[in-house]
C-alpha positions as CSV (number, residue, x, y, z in Angstrom):
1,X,54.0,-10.8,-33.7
2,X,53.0,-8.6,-30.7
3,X,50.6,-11.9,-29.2
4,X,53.8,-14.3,-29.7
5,X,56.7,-11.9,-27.7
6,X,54.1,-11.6,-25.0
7,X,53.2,-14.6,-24.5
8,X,56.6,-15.7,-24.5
9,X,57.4,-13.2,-21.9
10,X,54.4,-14.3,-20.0
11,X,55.8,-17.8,-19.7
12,X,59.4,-16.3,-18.9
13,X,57.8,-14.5,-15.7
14,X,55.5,-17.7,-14.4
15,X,58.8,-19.8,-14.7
16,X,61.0,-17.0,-12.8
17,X,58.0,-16.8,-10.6
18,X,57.6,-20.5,-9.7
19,X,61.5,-21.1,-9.4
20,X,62.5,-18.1,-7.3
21,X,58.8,-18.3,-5.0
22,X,60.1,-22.5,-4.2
23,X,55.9,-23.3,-3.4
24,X,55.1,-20.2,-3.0
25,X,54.1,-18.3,-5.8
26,X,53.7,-14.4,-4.7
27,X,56.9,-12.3,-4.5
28,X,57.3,-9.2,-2.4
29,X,59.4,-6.7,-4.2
30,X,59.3,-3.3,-5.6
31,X,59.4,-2.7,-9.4
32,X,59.2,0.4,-11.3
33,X,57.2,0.0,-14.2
34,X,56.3,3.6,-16.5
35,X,53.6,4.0,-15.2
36,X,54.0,3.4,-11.1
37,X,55.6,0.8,-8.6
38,X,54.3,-2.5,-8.1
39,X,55.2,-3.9,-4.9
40,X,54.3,-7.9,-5.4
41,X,53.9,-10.0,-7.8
42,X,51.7,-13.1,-7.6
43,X,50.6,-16.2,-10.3
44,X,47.7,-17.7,-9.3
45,X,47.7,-21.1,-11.1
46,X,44.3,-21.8,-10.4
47,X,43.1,-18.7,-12.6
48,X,45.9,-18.9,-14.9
49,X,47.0,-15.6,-14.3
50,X,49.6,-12.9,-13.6
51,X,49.0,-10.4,-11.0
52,X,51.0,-7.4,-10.1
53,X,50.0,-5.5,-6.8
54,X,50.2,-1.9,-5.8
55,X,49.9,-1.1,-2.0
56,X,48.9,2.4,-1.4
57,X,48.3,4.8,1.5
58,X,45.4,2.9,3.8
59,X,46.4,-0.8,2.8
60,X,44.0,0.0,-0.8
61,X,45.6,-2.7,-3.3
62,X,45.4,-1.9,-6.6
63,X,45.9,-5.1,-9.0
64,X,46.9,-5.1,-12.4
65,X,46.7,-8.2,-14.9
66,X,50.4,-8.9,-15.9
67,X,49.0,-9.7,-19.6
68,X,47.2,-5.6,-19.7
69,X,51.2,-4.6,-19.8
70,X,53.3,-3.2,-22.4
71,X,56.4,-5.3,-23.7
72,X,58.2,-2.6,-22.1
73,X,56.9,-3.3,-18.8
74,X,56.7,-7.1,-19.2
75,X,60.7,-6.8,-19.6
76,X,61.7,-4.9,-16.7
77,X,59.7,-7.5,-14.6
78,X,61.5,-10.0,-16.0
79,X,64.8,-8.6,-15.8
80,X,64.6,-7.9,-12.3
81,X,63.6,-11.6,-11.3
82,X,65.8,-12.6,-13.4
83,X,68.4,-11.0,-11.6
84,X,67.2,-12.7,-7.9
């Protein structure tokens, strides 16, 4: 049941991601996810993927795999594009 929501929510976020981006698909914008802020989020269509960047001190960007993410997570990224 776990593989279904997520994929599910996967597809909800590359939608949001396409329709809000218009072309472009990388979003600047900060979300708080439990276990620290992402500041973009990007689908590369090529690779088929989700990925969620972290910009920290000396421009070091740490990138996360959207699918790696708790439901819990995967929600509050889509309730805040949902909401642009």
């Amino acid at each position: 049941m776990k593989v279904v929501l997520k994929n599910i929510l996967r597809k909800k976020a590359i939608y949001l991601i396409k329709t809000i981006g218009i072309g472009v698909y990388e979003i600047i914008i900060d979300i708080e996810l439990s276990f620290l802020t992402i500041n973009s989020i990007e689908f590369d269509e090529k690779a088929d993927c989700i990925f969620l960047h972290a910009f920290e001190e000396d421009d070091f960007d740490l990138i996360f795999d959207f699918d790696d993410l708790n439901e819990e997570d995967m929600l509050r990224i889509i309730k805040v594009l949902d909401r642009i």
